[in-house]
C-alpha positions as CSV (number, residue, x, y, z in Angstrom):
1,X,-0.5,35.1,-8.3
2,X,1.7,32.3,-9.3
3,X,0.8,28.5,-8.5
4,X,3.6,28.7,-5.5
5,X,1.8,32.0,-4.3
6,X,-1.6,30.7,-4.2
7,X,-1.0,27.2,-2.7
8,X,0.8,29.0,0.3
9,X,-1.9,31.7,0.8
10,X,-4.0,29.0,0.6
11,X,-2.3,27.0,3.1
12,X,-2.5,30.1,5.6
13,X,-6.4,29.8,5.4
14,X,-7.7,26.6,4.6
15,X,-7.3,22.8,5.6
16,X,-7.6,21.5,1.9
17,X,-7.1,22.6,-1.9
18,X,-9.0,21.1,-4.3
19,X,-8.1,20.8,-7.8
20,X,-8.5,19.5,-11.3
21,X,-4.7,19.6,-12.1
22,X,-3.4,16.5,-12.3
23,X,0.2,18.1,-12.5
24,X,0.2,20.2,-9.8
25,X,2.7,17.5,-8.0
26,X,4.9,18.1,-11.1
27,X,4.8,22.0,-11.0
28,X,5.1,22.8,-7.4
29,X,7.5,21.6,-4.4
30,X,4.7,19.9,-1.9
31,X,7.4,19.1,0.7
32,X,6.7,20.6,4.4
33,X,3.1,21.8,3.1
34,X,0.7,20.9,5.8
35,X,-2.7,21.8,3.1
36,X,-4.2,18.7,2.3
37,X,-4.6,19.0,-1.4
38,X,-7.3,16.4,-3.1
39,X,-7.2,15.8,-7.0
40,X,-10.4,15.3,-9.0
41,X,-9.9,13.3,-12.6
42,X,-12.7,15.2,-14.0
43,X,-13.3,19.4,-14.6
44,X,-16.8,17.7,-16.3
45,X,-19.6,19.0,-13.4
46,X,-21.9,16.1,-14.3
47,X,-19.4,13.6,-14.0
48,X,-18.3,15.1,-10.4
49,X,-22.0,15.4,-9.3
50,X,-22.4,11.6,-9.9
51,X,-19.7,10.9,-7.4
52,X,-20.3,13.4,-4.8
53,X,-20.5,10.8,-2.2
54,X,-16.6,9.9,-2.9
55,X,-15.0,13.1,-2.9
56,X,-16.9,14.3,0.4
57,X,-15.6,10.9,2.2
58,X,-12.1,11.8,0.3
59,X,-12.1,15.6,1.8
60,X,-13.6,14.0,5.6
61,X,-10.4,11.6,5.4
62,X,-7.6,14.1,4.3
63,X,-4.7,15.0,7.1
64,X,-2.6,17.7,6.9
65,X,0.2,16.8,4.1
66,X,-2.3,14.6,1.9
67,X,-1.7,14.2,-1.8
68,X,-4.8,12.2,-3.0
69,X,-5.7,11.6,-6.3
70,X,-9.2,10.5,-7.1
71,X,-10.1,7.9,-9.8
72,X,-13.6,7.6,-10.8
């Protein structure tokens, strides 16, 4: 399934995508997408477990349409 694909399959099933690639705004067309898609700056488990408290008020917070990158 190419990126395109898989966002709008996603987008038929979930609320939010979350995601490690900090290009994806580059590679895909976001316009009219109503997934909320939330950036992490890190694919490092460890570091992500240390700021779990973050990304779930980042993911409570997100409206449909949201780009938002974390920076931790």
């Amino acid at each position: 399934m190419e990126n395109g694909d898989l966002l709008a399959a996603a987008e038929k099933v979930f609320d939010a995508f979350i995601t490690t690639d900090k290009n994806l705004r580059d590679q895909q067309n976001l316009s009219g997408r109503q997934l909320a898609i939330l950036v992490l700056p890190t694919t490092s488990w460890p570091e992500i477990q240390k700021h779990i408290g973050p990304i779930s008020d980042a993911v409570n917070a997100l409206k449909p349409g949201d780009f938002i990158e974390l920076k931790f």
